[in-house]
C-alpha positions in Angstrom: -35.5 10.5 -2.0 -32.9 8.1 -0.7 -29.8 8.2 1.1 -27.1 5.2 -0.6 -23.8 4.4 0.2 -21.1 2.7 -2.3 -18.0 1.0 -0.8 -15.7 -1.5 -1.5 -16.1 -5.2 -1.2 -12.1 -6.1 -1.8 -8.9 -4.9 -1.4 -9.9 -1.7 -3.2 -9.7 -0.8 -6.8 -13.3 -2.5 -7.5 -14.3 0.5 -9.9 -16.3 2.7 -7.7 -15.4 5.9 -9.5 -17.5 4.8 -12.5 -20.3 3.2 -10.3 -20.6 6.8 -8.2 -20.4 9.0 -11.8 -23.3 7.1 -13.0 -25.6 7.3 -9.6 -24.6 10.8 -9.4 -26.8 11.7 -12.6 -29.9 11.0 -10.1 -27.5 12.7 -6.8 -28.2 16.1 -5.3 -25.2 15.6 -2.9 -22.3 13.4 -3.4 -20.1 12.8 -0.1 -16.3 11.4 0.4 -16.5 9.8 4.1 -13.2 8.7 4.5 -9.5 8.0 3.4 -7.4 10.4 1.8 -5.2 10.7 -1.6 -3.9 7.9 -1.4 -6.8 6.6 -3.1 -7.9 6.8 -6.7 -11.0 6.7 -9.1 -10.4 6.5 -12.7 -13.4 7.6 -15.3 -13.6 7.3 -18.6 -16.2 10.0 -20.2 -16.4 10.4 -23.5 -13.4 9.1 -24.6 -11.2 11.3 -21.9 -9.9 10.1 -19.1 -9.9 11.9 -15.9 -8.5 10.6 -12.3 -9.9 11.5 -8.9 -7.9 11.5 -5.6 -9.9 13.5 -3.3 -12.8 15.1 -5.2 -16.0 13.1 -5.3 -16.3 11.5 -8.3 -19.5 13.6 -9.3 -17.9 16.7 -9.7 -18.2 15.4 -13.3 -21.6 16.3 -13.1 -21.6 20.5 -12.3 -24.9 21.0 -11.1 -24.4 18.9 -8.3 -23.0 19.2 -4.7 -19.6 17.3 -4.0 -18.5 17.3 -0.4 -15.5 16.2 1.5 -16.4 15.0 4.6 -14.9 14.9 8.3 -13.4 11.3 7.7 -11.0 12.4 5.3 -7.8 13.3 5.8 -6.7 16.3 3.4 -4.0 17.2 1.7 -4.3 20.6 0.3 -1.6 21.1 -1.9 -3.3 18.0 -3.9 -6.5 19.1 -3.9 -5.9 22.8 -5.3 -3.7 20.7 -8.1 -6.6 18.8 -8.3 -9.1 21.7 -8.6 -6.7 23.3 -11.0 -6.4 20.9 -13.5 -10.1 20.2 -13.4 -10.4 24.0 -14.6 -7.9 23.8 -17.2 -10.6 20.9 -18.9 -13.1 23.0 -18.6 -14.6 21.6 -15.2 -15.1 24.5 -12.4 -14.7 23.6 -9.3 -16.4 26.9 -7.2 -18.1 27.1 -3.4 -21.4 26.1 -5.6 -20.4 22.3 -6.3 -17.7 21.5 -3.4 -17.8 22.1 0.5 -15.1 21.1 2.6 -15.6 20.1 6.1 -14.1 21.9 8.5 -13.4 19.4 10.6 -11.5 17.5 8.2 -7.7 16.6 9.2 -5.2 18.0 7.4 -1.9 16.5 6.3 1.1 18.0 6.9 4.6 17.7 5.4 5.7 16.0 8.7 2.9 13.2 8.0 4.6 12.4 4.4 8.3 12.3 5.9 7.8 10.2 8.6 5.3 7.6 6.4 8.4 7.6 3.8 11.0 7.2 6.3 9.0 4.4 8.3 8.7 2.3 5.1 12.1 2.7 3.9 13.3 1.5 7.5 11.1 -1.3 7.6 12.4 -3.0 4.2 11.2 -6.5 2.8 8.9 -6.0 5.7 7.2 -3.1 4.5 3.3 -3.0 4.2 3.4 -1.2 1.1 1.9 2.5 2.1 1.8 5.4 -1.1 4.0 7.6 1.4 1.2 10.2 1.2 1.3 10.7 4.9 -2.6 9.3 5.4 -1.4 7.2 8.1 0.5 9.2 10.5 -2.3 11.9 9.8 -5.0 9.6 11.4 -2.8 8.8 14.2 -2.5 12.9 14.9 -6.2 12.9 14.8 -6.7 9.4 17.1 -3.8 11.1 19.5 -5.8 14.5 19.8 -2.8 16.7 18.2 -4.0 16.9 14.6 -4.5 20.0 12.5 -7.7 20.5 10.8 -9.1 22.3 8.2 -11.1 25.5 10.7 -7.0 25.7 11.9 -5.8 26.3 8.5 -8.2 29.8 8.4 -6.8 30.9 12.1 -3.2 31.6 11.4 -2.6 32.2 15.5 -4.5 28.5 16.2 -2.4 27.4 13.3 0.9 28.8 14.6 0.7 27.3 17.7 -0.1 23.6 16.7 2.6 23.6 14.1 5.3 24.9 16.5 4.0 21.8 19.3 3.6 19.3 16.1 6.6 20.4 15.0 9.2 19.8 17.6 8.5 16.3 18.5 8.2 15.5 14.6 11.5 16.7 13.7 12.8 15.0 16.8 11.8 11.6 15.5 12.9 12.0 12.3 16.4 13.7 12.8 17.2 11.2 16.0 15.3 8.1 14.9 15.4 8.4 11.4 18.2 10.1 10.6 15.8 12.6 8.3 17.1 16.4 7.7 14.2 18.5 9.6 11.8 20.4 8.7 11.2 24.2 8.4 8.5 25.4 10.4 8.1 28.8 8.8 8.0 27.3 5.1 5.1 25.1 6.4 3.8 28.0 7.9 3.4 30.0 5.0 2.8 27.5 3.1 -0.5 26.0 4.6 -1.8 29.8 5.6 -1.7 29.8 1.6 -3.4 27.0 1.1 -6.0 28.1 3.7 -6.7 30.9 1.7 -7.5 29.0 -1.4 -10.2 27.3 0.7 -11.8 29.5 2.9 -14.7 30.1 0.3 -15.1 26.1 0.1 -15.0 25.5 4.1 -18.1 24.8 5.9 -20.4 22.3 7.9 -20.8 19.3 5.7 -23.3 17.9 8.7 -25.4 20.6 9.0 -25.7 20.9 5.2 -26.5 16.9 5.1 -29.1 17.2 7.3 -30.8 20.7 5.0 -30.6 18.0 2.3 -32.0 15.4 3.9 -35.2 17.2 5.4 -36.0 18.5 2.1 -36.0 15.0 0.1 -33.0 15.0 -1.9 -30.7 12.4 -3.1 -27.9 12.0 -0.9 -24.9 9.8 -2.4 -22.3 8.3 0.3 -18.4 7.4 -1.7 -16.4 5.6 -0.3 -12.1 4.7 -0.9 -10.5 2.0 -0.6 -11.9 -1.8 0.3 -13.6 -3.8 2.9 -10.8 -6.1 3.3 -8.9 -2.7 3.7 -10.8 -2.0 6.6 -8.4 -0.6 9.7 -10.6 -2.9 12.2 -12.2 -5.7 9.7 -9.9 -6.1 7.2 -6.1 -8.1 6.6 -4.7 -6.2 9.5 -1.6 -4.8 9.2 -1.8 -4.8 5.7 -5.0 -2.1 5.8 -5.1 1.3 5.4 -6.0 3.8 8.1 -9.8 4.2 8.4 -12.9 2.5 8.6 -13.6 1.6 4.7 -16.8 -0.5 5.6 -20.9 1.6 5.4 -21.4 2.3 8.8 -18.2 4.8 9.0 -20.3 7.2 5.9 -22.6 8.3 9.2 -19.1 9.0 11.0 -17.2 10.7 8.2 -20.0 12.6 7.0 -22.1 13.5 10.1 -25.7 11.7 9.4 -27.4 9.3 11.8 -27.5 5.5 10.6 -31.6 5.9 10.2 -30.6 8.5 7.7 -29.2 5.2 5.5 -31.7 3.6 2.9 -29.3 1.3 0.9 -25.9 -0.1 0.9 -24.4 -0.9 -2.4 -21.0 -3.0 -2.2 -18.9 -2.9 -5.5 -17.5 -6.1 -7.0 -14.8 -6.5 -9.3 -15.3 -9.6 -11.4 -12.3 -11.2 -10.4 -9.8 -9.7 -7.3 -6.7 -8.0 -7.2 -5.1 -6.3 -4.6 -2.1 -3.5 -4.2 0.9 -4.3 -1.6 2.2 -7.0 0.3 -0.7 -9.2 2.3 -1.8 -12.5 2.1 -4.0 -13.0 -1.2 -5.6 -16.3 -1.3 -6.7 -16.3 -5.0 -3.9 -14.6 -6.4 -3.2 -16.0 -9.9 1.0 -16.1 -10.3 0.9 -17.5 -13.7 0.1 -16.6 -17.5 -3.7 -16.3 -16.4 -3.0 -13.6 -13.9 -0.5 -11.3 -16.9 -3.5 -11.8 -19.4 -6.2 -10.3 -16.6 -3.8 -7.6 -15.7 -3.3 -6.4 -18.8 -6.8 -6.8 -20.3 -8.1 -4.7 -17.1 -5.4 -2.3 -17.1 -4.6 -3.5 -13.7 -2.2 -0.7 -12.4 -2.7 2.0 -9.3 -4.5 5.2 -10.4 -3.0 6.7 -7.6 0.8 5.0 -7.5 0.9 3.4 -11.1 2.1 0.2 -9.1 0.8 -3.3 -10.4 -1.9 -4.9 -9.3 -1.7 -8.6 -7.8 -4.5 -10.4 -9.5 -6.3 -13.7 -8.7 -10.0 -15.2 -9.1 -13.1 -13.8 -7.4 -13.0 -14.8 -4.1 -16.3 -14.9 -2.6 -15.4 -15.6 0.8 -13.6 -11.9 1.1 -16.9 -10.7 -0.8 -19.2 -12.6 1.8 -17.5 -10.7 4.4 -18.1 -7.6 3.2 -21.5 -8.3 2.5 -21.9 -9.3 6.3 -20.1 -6.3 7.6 -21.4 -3.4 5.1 -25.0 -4.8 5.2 -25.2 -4.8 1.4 -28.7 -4.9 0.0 -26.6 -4.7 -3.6 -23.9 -5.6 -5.9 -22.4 -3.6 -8.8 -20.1 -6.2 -10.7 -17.4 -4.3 -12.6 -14.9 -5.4 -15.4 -17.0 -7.8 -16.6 -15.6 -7.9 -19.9 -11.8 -8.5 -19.0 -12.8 -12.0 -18.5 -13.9 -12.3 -22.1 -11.5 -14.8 -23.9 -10.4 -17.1 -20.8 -12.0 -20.6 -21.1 -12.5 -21.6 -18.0 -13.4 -19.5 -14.5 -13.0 -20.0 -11.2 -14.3 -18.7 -8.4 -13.4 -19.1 -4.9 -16.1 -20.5 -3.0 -14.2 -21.2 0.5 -10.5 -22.1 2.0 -8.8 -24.5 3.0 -6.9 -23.5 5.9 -4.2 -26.6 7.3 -6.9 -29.2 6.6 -10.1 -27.2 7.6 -13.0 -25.7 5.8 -13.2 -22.0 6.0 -16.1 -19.5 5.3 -14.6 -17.0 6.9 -11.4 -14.7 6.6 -9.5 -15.8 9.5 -8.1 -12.8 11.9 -4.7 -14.4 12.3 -2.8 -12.9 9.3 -0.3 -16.5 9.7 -3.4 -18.6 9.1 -4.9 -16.6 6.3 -1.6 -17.5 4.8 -1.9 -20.6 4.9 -5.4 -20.7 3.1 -5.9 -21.8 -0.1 -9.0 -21.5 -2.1 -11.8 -24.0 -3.1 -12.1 -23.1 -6.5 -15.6 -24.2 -8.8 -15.3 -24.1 -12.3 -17.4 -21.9 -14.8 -17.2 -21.9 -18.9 -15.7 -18.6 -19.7 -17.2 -16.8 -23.1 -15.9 -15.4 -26.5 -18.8 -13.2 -27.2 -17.6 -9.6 -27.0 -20.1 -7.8 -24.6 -18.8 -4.3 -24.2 -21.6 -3.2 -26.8 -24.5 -5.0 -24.5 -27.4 -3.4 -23.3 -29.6 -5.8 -21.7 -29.3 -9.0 -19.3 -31.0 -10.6 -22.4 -28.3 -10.0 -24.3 -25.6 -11.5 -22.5 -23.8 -14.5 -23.4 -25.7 -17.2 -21.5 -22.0 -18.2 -19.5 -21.5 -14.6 -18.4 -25.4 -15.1 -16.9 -24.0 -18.4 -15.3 -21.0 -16.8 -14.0 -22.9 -13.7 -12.4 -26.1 -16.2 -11.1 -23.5 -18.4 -9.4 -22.2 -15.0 -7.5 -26.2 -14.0 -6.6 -26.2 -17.3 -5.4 -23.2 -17.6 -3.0 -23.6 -14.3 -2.0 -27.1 -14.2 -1.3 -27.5 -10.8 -2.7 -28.9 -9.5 -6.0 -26.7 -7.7 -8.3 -28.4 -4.5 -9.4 -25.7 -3.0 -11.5 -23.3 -4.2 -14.1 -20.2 -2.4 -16.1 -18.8 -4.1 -18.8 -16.6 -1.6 -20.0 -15.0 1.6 -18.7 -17.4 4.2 -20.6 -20.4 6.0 -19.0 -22.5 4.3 -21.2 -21.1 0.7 -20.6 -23.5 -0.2 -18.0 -26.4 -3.0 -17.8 -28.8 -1.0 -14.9 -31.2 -4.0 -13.3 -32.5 -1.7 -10.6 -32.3 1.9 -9.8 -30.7 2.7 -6.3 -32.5 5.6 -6.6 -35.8 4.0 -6.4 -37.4 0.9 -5.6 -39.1 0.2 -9.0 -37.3 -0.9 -11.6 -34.5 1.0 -13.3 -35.7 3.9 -15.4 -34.6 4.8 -18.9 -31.1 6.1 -17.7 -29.5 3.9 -20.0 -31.5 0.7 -22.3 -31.5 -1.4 -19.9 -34.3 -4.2 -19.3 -35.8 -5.4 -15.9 -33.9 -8.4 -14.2 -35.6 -9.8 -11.0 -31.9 -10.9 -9.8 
């Protein structure tokens, strides 16, 4: 058995989605610890697409457990859409293969009007939210007046923290925002609705983790967003709203940190990022269009472009430090196919000094700009590879030279956005080398 946790190592947007459908053929329990819809995971399985905002992205595989822990912040009219159109593939989503916490917050119309109406005041100066209400949801929780999901199946408990919620929210947004208000009583029915929907799928997600865990089964940890996303570690203000880094999986799930076997941080093989924020490597040029478009570089969530640059490995040195990664997945290997020469970011250069570091100041990070080494890119097409043999001896160069600065083997590699596109060095799942999940051959890394 094992307990793993997947995050981020970047701004997000590294391609976790495939990395937690493929580790969740070996998962009894897959578990969303944080963030909310305003984050997306894109598969690709068997030629169909399908796009996950708040469903783990295992609830590809039926016979296993998804769960949506305390962490997350809900929103329950997008999750029954969710559910819903997940059905109309052919994909039931019952009480048997999803549990809901009931101590997850819940997002309420209120959240999504005053996140809109914040941004649209604030202008060029905008830190380019979705609007999904994730943020002023975490600050109900962090200010003790939050809804959660246990409310939603009390319709007195609920009644009485929508009518307190409700007058100051309208307040601010009719006298500060000049926002129409908002109807109580069409909330009210509403969200009693949706609480209906879920009863069957509320429960304890801790207690059920720790069933799991006594018996030996494979517990997988998802997690949204990025590192540099991080409320407390990351490019603050430009973050999101929770703890995106491994130790916030105990937190958002409700497991002790000796529970944790592995940490396994997600690299994209080059970096983008969604929003305004300070973005070292970003690539402005023709080199930056041809990656975009190659990698399909566009929000799963918002359909917004992505901001695209070289892999920086001082943003994926940080995350190693603060997520405790014992692994790498690299993803999108194959978009750089075709561009003659790499770069990767081994350090800045911030107003004459050298940098290992992402500075805290967001005014010095800036003024950074990367020290760049140079790799030979490759022509080879390598969606169809199998094995690290089979690579084209550059890619080997390009991924050694990341082992290198990193300090950290890389135990997974996608080069392509199929299941099936996937080099497997070592199993997560256990400490020997991978088994015949897909033909992949044994790298030492």
């Amino acid at each position: 058995m094992a307990n793993v946790i997947i995050v981020g190592t970047q701004w997000g947007d590294e391609g976790k989605g495939k990395v937690v459908d493929l580790l969740s053929e070996q998962a009894d329990f897959i578990v969303r610890f944080q963030g909310g819809n305003n984050a997306g995971h894109t598969l690709v399985v068997n030629g169909k697409k399908h796009i996950f905002h708040l469903i783990p992205s295992g609830i590809l595989h039926q016979d296993k457990k998804c769960m949506i822990g305390n962490g997350v912040v809900l929103d329950p009219g997008v999750l029954i859409e969710e559910m819903d159109r997940l059905g109309e593939v052919g994909l039931r989503v019952t009480p048997d293969n999803l549990l809901i916490s009931l101590y997850t917050h819940v997002i309420m119309p209120y959240h999504r009007a005053l996140d809109l109406a914040r941004e649209n005041r604030k202008g060029r100066t905008a830190i380019g939210t979705t609007g999904r209400g994730i943020g002023p949801c975490y600050e109900d929780k962090v200010g003790r007046g939050g809804i959660r999901v246990h409310d939603l199946l009390d319709s007195a408990a609920f009644s009485e923290k929508l009518a307190r919620n409700i007058e100051e929210k309208n307040f601010i947004l009719r006298n500060f925002f000049q926002h129409e208000a908002l109807d109580p009583a069409e909330i009210m029915d509403e969200y009693l609705a949706y609480g209906e929907r879920l009863r069957p799928f509320a429960g304890n997600v801790s207690l059920q983790l720790q069933e799991a865990d006594a018996q030996g089964r494979n517990i997988l940890f998802e997690g949204a967003q990025g590192t540099q996303l991080d409320i407390d570690h990351g490019t603050y203000p430009y973050v999101t709203s929770s703890n995106t880094v491994a130790g916030n999986a105990c937190c958002g799930a409700g497991i002790g940190p000796t529970r944790i076997d592995s940490v396994l941080g997600v690299v994209k093989a080059y970096t983008t990022r969604v929003g305004g924020g300070p973005f070292p490597s970003e690539l402005l040029g023709e080199t930056g269009e041809h990656i975009r478009k190659v990698g399909g570089e566009f929000g799963a969530t918002t359909g917004r472009p992505r901001r695209c640059g070289w892999l920086d490995m001082v943003v994926v040195n940080s995350a190693v430090r603060l997520n405790g990664l014992g692994g790498l997945v690299i993803t999108k290997l194959d978009v750089l196919t075709g561009i003659p020469v790499l770069k990767i970011g081994v350090s800045y250069n911030c107003r004459g000094s050298r940098l290992d570091i992402v500075p805290a100041e967001l005014d010095a990070l800036e003024a950074c700009e990367p020290v760049l080494e140079e790799f030979p890119g490759w022509d080879e097409d390598i969606e169809k590879v199998r094995t690290w043999v089979d690579l084209p001896k550059n890619a080997k160069k390009y991924l050694e030279a990341i082992e290198q600065i990193s300090g950290v083997p890389i135990r997974i590699i996608s080069i392509g956005p199929s299941r099936d596109a996937t080099i497997i060095l070592k199993d997560p799942f256990n400490d020997k080398a991978a088994q015949q999940l897909l033909s992949g051959n044994i790298y030492d890394g």
